[in-house]
C-alpha positions as CSV (number, residue, x, y, z in Angstrom):
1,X,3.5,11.3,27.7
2,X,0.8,10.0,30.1
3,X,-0.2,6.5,30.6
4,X,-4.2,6.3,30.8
5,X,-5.2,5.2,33.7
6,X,-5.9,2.2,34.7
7,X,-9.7,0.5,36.1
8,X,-9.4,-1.0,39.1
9,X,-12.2,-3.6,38.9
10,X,-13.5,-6.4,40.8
11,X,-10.8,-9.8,40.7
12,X,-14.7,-11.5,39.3
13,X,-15.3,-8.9,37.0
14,X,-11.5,-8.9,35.5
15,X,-12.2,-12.7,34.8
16,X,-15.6,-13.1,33.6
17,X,-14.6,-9.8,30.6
18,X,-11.0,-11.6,30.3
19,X,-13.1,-15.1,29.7
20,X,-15.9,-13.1,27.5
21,X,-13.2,-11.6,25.6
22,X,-11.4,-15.3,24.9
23,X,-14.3,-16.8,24.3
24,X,-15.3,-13.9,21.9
25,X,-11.9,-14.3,19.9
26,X,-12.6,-18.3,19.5
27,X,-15.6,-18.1,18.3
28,X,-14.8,-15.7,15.2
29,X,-11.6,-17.3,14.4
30,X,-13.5,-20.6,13.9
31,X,-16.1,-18.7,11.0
32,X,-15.0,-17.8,7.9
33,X,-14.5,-14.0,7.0
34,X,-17.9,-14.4,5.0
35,X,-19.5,-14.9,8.3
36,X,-17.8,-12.5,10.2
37,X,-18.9,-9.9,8.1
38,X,-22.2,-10.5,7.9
39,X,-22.7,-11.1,11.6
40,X,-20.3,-7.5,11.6
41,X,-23.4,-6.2,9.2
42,X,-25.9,-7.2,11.3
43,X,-24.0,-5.7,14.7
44,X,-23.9,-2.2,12.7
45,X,-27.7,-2.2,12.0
46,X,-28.3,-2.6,15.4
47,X,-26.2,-0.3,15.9
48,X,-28.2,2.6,13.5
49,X,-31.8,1.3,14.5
50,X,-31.6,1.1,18.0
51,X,-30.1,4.9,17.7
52,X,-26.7,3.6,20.1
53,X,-24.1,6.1,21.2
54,X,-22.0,4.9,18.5
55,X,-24.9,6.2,16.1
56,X,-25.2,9.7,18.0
57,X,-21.6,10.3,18.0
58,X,-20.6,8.9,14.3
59,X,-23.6,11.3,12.6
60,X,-22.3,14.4,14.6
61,X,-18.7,13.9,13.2
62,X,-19.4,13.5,9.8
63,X,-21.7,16.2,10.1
64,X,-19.1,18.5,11.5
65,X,-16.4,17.4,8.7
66,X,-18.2,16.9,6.1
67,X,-20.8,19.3,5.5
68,X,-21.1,19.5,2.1
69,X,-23.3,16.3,2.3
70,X,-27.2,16.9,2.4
71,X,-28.7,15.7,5.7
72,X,-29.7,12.2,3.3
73,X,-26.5,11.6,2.4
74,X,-24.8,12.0,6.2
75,X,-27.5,9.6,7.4
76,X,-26.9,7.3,4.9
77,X,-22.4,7.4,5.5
78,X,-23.5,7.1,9.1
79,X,-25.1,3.8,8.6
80,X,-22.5,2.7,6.0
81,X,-20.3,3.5,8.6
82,X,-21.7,1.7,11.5
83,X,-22.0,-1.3,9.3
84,X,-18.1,-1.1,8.8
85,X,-17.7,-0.5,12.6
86,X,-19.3,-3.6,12.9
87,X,-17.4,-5.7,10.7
88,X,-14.0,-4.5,12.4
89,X,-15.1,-5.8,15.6
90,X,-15.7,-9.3,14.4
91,X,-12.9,-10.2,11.6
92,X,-11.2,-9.5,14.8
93,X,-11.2,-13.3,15.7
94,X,-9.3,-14.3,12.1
95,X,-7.0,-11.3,12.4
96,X,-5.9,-12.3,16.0
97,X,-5.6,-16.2,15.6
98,X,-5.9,-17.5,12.3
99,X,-1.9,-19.1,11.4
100,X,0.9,-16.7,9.0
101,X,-0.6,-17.9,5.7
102,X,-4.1,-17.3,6.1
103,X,-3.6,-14.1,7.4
104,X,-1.2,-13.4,4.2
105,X,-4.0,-15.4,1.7
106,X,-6.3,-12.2,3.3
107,X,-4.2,-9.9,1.5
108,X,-5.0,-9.5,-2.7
109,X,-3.5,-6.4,-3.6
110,X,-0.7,-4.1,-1.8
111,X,0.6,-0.5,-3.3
112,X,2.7,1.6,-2.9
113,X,5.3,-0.8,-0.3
114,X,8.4,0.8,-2.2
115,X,7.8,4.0,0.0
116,X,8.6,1.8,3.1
117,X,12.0,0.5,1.7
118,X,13.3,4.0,0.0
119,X,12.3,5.4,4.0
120,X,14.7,2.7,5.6
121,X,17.1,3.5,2.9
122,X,18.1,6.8,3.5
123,X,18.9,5.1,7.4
124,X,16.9,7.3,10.0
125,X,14.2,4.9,10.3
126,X,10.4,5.4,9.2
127,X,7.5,6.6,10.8
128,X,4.6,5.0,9.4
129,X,1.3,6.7,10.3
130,X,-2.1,4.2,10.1
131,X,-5.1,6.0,11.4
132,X,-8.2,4.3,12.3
133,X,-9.2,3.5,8.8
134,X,-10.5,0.1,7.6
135,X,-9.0,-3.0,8.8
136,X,-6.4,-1.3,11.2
137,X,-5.8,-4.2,12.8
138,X,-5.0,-6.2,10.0
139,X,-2.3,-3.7,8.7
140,X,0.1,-4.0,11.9
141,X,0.0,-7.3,11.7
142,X,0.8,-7.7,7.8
143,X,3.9,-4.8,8.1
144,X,5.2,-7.2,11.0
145,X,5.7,-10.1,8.7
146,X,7.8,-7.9,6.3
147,X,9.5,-5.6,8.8
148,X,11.1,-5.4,12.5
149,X,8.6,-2.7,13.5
150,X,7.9,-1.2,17.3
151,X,4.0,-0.1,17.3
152,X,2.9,2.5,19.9
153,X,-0.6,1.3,21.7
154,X,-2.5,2.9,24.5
155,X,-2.9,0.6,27.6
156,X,-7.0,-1.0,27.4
157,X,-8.9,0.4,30.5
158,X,-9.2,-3.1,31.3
159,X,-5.6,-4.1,32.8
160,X,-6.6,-7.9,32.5
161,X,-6.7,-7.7,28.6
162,X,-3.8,-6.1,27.7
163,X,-1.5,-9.4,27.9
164,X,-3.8,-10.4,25.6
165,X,-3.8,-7.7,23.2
166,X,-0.2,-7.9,23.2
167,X,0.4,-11.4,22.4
168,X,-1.7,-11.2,19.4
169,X,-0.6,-8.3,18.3
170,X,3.5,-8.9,18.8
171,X,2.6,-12.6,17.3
172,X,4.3,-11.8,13.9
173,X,7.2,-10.4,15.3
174,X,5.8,-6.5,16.4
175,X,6.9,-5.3,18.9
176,X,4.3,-3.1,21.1
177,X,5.2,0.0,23.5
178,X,3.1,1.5,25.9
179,X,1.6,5.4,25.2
180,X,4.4,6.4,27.9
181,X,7.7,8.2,28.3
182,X,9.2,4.6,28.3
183,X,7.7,3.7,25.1
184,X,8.6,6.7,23.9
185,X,12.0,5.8,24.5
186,X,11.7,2.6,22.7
187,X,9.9,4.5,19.7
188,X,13.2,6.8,19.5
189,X,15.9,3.5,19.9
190,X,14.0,1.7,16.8
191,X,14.1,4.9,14.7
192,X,17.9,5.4,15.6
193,X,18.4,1.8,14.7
194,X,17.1,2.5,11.3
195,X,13.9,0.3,11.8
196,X,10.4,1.4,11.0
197,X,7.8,2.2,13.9
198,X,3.9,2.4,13.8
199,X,1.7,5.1,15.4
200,X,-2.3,5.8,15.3
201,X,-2.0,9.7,14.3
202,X,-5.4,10.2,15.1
203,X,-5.8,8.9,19.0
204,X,-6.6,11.9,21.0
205,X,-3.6,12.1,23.1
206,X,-3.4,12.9,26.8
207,X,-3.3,16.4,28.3
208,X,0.1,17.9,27.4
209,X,0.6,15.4,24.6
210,X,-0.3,17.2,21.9
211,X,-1.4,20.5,20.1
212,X,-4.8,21.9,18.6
213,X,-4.4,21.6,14.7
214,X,-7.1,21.9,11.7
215,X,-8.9,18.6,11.0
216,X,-11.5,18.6,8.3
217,X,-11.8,22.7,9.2
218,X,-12.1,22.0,13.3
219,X,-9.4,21.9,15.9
220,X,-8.9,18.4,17.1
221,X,-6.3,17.9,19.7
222,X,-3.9,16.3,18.2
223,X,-0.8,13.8,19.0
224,X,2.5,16.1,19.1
225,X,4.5,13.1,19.0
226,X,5.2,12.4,15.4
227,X,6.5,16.0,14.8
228,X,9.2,15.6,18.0
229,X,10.2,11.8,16.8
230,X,10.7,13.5,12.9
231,X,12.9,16.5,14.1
232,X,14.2,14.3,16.8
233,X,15.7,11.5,14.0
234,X,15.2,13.0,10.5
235,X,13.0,9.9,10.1
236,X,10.7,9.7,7.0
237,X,6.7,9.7,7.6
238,X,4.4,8.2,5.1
239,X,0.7,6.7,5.4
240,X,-1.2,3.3,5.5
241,X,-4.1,2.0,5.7
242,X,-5.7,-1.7,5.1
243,X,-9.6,-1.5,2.5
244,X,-11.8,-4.1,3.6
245,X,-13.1,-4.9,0.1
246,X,-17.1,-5.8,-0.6
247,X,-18.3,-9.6,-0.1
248,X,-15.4,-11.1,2.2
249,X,-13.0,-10.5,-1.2
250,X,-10.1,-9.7,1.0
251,X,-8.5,-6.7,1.8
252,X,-6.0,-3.8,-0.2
253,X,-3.2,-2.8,1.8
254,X,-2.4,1.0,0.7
255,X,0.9,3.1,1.5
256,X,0.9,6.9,0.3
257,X,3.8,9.5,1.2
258,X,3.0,12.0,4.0
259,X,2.6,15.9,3.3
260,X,6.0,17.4,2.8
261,X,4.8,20.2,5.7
262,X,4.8,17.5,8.1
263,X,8.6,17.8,8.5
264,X,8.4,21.1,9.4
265,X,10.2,22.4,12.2
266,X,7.0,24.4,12.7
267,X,5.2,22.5,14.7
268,X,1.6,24.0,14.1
269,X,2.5,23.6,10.3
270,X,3.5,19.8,10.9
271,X,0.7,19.2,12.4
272,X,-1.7,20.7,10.3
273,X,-0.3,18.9,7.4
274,X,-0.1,15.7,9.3
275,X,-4.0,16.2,9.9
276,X,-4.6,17.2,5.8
277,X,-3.2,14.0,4.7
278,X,-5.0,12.3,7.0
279,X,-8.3,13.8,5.5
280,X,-7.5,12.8,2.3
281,X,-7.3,9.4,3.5
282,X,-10.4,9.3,4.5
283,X,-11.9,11.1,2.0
284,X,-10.6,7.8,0.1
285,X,-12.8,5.6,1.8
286,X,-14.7,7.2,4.6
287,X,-17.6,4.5,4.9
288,X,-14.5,2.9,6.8
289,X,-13.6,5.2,8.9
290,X,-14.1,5.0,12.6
291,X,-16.5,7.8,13.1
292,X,-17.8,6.6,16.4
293,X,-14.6,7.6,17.9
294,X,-14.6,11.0,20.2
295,X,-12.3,13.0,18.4
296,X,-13.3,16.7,18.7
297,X,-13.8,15.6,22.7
298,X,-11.3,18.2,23.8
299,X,-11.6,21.9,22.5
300,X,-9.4,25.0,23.1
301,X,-10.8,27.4,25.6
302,X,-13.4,29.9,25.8
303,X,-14.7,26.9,23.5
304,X,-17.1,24.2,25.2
305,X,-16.0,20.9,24.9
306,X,-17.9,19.2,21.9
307,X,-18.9,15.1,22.0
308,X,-20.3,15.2,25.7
């Protein structure tokens, strides 16, 4: 596994986005989530109207996966979606810095948790799989409070914010590896240890990460990882995702068990079934899900590549 690589910018230029990005992270942690979200609203009609790159790429995915939607109804997730977008990017602030029991007052109904203890049970540790889906953030942080849990991230392109990513995110306890053959290394010691790690299954890995499999009826390159670490450990895999509910309410943490197939020594068939219960994740909510993000960038040859 690959490390992406790294920006070399300007010592200014490091600073001033390293300052912006502080100053960024104050600001929302001093609103309320009220006010976050509507300022998030407003970011995601700017988004739609102004017909941003975010737009252009989030109405050509759902259009590729889900085409049983009239050309009214893809416009309209499209905007639902970009409104969602932005309202990830500023409850960031209150997710990042707000102290253990605000965060935890956030929280108003969880299901399904049971699935994480009877995975540790059985004593080859857990794999728990949280795509890009809703408050994704907000769902590491909340499993760290409960359980010792080593979360795979890819590096920022920005070197200068990644100690700051990491602080936030490990402030609960988490621990955070890097998308490398070192992380991967700590990803494997966790599962041996019985623990439970966390993994984005829907990151487009690096070159020679991963494996074309079926998502929504399209290849999609797709992280091979998950299959090796199962096979590897006889670890359990199961879903989660964090709902952002309507009018600042809160938010509904939601674990669902994995698709038998993706324990299959096969790895095509893991993969593939790893990708189907992703779907119907998504399928669950999919104003929520992060459409903008290139994830039919890569295609198998003679194919062109799609996204450019």
């Amino acid at each position: 596994m690959k490390t992406v690589p790294q920006q070399r910018g300007r010592p200014w230029r490091s600073a001033f986005r390293l300052g912006l990005l502080h100053g960024l992270i104050r600001f929302f942690a001093g609103r309320s989530l009220k006010f976050n979200h509507r300022l998030g609203a407003l970011l995601g009609w700017l988004f739609w109207i102004f017909g941003s790159k975010a737009r252009n790429t989030a109405a050509e995915n759902i259009a590729r996966c889900l085409p049983g939607l009239s050309d009214d109804e893809q416009a309209a997730l499209t905007r639902r979606s970009l409104i969602e977008t932005g309202k990830t990017l500023t409850e960031l602030g209150p997710i990042w810095m707000w102290p253990k029991q605000k965060i935890e007052n956030l929280i108003v109904q969880s299901d399904r948790q049971d699935l994480i203890d009877s995975a540790l049970a059985k004593g080859h540790g857990a794999i728990l799989l949280a795509p890009h889906l809703g408050a994704w953030e907000l769902g590491g942080l909340i499993t760290s409070l409960h359980y010792p849990v080593t979360v795979l991230y890819r590096p920022p392109r920005e070197p200068a914010f990644e100690t700051v990513l990491n602080e936030v995110r490990q402030r609960f306890g988490a621990r955070v590896v890097p998308a490398n053959r070192h992380g991967v290394k700590q990803l494997l010691l966790a599962l041996r240890r019985g623990e439970l790690i966390a993994i984005l299954p829907d990151q487009e890995p690096s070159a020679g990460d991963g494996r074309f499999a079926p998502f929504f009826g399209h290849p999609a390159y797709t992280l091979s990882l998950v299959h090796s670490l199962i096979q590897n450990t006889g670890a359990s895999a199961l879903f989660g995702w964090m709902e952002r509910l309507p009018c600042a309410a809160g938010f509904h943490l939601h674990f669902s068990e994995a698709p038998a197939g993706i324990s299959s020594p096969d790895p095509d068939e893991s993969l593939t079934a790893m990708n189907a219960g992703l779907a119907d994740l998504i399928l669950q909510c999919p104003e929520q899900y992060q459409w903008t993000y290139r994830r039919f960038r890569r295609q198998p040859e003679p194919s062109h590549n799609a996204n450019n």
